[in-house]
C-alpha positions as a Markdown table, in Angstrom:
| # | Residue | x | y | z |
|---|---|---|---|---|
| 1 | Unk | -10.4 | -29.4 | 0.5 |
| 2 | Unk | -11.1 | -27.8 | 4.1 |
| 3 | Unk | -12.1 | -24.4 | 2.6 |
| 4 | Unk | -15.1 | -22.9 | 3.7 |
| 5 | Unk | -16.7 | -19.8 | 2.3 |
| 6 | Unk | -15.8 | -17.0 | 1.0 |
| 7 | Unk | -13.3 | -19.4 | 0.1 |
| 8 | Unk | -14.2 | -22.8 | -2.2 |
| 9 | Unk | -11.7 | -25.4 | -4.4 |
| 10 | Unk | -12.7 | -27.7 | -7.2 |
| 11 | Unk | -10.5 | -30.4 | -9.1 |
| 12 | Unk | -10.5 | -31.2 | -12.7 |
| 13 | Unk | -8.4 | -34.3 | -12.9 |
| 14 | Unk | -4.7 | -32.8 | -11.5 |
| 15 | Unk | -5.4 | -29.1 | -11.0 |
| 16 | Unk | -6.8 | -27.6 | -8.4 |
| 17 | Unk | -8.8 | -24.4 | -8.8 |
| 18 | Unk | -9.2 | -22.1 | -5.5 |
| 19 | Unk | -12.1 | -19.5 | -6.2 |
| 20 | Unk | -12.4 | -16.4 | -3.6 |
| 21 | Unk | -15.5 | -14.3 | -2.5 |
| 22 | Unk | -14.8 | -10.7 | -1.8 |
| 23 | Unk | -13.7 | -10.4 | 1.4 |
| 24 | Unk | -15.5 | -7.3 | 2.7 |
| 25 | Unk | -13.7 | -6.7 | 5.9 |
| 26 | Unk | -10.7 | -5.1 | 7.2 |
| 27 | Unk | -8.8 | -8.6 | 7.9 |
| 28 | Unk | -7.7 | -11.5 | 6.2 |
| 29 | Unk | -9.0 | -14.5 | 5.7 |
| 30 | Unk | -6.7 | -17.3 | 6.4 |
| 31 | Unk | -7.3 | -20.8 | 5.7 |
| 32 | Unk | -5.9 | -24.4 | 4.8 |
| 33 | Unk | -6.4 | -26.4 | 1.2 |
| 34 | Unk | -5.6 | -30.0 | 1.9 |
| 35 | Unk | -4.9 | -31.5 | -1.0 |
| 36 | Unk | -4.5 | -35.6 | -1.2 |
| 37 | Unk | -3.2 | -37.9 | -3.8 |
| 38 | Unk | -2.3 | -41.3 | -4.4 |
| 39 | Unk | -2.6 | -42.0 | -0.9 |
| 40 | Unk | -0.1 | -38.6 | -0.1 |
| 41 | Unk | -1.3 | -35.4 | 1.5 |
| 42 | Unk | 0.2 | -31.6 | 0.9 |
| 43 | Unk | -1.5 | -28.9 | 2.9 |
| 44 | Unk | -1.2 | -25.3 | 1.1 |
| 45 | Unk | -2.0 | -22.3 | 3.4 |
| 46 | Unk | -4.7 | -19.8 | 1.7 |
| 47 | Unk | -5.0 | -16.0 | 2.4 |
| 48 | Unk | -7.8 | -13.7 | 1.1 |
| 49 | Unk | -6.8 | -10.2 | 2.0 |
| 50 | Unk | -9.7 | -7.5 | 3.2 |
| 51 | Unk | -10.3 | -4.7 | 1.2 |
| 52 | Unk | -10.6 | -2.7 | 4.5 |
| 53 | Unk | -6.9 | -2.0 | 4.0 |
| 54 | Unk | -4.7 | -4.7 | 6.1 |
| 55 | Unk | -2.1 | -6.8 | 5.0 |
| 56 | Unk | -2.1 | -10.1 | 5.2 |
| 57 | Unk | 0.4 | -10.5 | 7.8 |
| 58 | Unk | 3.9 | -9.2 | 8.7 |
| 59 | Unk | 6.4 | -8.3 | 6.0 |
| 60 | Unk | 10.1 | -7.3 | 6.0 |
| 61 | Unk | 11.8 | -5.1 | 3.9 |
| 62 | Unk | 13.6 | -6.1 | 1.5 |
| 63 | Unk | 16.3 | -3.2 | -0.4 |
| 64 | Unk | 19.5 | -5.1 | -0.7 |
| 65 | Unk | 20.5 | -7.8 | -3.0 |
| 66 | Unk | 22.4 | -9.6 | 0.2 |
| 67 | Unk | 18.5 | -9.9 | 1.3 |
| 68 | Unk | 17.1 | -11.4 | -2.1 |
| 69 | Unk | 16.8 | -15.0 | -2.0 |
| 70 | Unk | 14.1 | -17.2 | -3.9 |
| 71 | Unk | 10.8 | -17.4 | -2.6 |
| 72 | Unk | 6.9 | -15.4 | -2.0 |
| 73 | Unk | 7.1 | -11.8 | -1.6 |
| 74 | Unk | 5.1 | -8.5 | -2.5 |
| 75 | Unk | 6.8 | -6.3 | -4.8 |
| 76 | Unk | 6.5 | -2.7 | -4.6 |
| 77 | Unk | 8.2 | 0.9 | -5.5 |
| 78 | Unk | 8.5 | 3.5 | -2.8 |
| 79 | Unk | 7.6 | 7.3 | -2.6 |
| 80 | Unk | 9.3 | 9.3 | -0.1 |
| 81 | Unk | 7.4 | 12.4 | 1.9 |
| 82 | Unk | 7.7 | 15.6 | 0.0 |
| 83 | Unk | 8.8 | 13.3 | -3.4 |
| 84 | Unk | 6.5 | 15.1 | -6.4 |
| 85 | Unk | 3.5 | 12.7 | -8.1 |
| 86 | Unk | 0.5 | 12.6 | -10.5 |
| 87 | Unk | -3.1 | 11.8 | -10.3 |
| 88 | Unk | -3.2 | 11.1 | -6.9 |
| 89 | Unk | -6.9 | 11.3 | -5.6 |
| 90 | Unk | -6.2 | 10.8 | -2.1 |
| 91 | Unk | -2.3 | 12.2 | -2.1 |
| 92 | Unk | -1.4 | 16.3 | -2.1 |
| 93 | Unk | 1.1 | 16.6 | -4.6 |
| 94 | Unk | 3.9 | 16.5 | -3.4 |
| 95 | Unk | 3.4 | 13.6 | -1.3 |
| 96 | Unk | 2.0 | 13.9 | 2.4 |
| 97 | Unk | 3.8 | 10.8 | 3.6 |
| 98 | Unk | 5.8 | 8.2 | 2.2 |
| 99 | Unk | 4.1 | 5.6 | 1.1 |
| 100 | Unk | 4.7 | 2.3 | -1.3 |
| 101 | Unk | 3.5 | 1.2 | -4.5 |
| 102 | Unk | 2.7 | -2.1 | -4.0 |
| 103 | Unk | 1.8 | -4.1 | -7.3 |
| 104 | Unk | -1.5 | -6.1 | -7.6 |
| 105 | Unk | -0.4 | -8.5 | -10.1 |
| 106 | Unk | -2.1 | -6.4 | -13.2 |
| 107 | Unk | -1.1 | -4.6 | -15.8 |
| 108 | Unk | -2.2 | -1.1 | -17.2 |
| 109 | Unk | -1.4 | -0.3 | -20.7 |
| 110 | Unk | -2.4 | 2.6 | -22.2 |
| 111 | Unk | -0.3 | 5.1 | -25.2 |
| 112 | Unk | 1.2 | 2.0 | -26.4 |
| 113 | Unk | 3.1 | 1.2 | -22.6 |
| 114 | Unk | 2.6 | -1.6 | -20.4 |
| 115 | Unk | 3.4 | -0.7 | -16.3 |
| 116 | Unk | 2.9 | -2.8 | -13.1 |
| 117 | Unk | -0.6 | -1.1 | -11.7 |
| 118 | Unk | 0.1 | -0.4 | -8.0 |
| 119 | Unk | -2.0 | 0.2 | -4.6 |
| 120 | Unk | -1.0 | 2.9 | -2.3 |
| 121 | Unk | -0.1 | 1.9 | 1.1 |
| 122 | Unk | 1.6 | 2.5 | 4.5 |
| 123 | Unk | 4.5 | 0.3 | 5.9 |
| 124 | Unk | 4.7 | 0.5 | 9.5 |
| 125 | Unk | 5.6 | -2.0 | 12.2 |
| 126 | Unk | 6.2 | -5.0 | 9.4 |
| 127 | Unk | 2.1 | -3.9 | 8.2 |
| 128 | Unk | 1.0 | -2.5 | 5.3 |
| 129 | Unk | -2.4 | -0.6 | 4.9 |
| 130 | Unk | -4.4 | 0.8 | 2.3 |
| 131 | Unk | -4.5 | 4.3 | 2.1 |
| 132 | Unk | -7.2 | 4.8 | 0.4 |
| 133 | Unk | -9.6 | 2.2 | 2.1 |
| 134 | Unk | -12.3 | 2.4 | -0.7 |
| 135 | Unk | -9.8 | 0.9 | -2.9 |
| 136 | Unk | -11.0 | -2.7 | -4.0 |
| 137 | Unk | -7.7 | -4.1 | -5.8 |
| 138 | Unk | -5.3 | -5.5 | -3.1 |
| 139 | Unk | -1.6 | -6.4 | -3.3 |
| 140 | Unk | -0.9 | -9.8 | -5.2 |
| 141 | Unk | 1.9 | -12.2 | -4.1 |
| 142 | Unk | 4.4 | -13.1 | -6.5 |
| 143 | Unk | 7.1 | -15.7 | -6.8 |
| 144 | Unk | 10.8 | -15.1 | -6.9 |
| 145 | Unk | 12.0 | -18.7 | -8.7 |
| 146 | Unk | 15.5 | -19.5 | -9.0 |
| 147 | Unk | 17.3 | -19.7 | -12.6 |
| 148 | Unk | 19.8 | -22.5 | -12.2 |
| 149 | Unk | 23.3 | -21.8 | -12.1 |
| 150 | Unk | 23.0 | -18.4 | -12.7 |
| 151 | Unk | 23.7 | -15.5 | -9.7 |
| 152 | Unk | 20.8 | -13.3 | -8.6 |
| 153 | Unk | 18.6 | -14.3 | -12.0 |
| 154 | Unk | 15.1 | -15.0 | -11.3 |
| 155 | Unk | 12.3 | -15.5 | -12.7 |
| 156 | Unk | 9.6 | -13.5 | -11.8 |
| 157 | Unk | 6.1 | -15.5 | -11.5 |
| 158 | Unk | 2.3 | -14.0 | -10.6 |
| 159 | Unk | -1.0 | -16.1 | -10.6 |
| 160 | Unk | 0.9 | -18.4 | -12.9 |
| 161 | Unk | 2.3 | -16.1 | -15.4 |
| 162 | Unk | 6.1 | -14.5 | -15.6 |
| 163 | Unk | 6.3 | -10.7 | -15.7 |
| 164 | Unk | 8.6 | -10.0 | -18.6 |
| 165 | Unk | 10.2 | -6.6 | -20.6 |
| 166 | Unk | 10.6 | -6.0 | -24.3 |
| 167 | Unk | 13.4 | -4.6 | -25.7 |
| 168 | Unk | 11.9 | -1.1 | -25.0 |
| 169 | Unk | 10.7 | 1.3 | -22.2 |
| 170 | Unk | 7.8 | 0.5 | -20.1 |
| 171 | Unk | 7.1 | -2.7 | -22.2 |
| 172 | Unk | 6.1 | -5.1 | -19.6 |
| 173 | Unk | 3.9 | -8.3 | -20.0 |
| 174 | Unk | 2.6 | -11.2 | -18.2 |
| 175 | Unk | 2.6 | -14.5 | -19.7 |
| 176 | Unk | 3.4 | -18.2 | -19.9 |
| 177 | Unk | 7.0 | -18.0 | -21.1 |
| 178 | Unk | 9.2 | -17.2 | -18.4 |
| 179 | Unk | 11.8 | -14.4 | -18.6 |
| 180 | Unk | 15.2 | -14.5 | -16.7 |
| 181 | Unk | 15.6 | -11.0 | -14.9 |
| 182 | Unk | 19.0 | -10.2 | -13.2 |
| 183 | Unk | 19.1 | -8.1 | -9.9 |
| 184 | Unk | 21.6 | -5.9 | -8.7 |
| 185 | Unk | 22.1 | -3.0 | -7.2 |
| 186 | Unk | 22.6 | 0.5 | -9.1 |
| 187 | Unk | 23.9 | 4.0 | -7.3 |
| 188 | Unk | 22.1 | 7.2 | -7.9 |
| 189 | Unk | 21.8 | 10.5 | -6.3 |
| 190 | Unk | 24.0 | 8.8 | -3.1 |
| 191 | Unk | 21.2 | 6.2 | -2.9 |
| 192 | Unk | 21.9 | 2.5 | -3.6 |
| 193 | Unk | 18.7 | 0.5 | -5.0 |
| 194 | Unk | 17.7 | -2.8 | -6.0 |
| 195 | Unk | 16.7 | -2.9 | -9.3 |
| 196 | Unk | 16.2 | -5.7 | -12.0 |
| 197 | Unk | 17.2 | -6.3 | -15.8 |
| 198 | Unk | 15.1 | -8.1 | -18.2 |
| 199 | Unk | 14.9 | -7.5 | -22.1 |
| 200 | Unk | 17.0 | -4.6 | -21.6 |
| 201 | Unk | 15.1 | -2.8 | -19.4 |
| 202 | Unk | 15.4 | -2.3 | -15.6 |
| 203 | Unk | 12.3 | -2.4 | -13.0 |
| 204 | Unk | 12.4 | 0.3 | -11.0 |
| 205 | Unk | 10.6 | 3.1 | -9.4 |
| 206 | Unk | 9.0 | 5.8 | -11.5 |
| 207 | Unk | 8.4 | 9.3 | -10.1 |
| 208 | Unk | 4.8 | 10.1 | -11.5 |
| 209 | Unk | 2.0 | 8.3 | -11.6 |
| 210 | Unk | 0.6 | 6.7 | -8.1 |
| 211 | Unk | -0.8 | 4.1 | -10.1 |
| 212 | Unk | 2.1 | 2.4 | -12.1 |
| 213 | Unk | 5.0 | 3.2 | -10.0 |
| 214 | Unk | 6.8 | -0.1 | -11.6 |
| 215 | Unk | 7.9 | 0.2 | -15.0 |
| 216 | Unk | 10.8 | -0.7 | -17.0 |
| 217 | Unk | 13.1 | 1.2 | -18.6 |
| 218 | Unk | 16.1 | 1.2 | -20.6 |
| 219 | Unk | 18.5 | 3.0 | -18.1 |
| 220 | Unk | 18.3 | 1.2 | -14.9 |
| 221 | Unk | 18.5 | 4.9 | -13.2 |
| 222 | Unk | 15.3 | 6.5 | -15.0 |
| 223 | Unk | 13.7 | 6.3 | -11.6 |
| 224 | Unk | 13.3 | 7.9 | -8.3 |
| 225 | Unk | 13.4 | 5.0 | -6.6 |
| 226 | Unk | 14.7 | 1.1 | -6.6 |
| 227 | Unk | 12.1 | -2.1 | -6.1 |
| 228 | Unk | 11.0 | -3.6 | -2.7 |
């Protein structure tokens, strides 16, 4: 496979299982899988971030749907400096800095709701970091995959499940059907943001809780914020 630790593969007839050590230090660990069949060989680049609080390379930002094209990104909701939050251990209320949610590929449902959890970090210079470096969850890339013949419609995939809404708010799941989610951009408060419909509900940027800043809702400007 060409992985070496913390980074190993095994095979079980045509899948192809990558398994990852923690990766204790502050950068990531890039490697190559080579995978070889029938006589044909794909190579698929491999990157284990560090929970020391780097990214694992440089990112762009991306706030306009002229920008949005299919392909690997991070996802993330953004809190401005002086922006009001909740629960915050290493934040002030309001915020000290801004800062983005960025989402780790989990869920956290509690009261009945289902949000995108989210990791606190800097952007700065195309990098992201940790702020909180303590933190072992990292960011989680997910997969923006094209709906044929239909306009900015996507489906939204993340260590092989789709992200999909229910009909109400903050009713998010992960799972093996995908969902078609339809971005656009919505005006609020002279702000333009990216935001994106799915089920009847709009992902978006909440203003509370540092931990789920991603939910859905019903009115695609609940939010302080769009996606990223």
């Amino acid at each position: 496979s060409g992985l070496t630790p913390p980074l190993s593969a095994t095979v079980d007839g045509l899948t192809v299982t990558v398994t990852a050590e923690a990766n204790t230090g502050t950068s990531p660990v890039n490697q190559t899988l080579t995978i070889t069949l029938a006589g044909s060989t794909k190579t698929v680049p491999v990157t284990l971030l560090g929970t020391g609080g780097e990214g694992s390379g440089t990112y762009t930002l991306i706030d306009n749907l002229s920008n949005l094209t299919a392909g690997t990104f991070l996802m993330a909701g953004f809190r401005a400096k002086g922006e009001a939050q909740s629960g915050s251990t290493t934040e002030p209320n309001p915020a000290a800095e801004d800062y983005y949610g960025v989402w780790t590929g989990e869920m956290i449902t509690g009261n009945g709701k289902t949000d995108c959890e989210t990791l606190q970090m800097t952007f700065a210079n195309g990098e992201l970091t940790k702020i909180d470096a303590n933190v072992t969850n990292s960011p989680a890339e997910m997969e923006l995959v094209a709906v044929d013949g239909k306009s900015n419609t996507y489906y939204i995939k993340c260590n092989g499940q789709y992200l999909a809404s229910g009909s109400k708010s903050r009713s998010l799941s992960l799972g093996a059907d995908p969902a078609e989610w339809v971005f656009s951009m919505v005006d609020k408060d002279g702000e333009s943001r990216l935001v994106a419909a799915n089920g009847g509900c709009s992902l978006q940027t909440v203003d509370s809780s540092f931990k789920t800043m991603i939910r859905g809702y019903q009115s695609a400007t609940q939010g302080k914020h769009g996606i990223y």
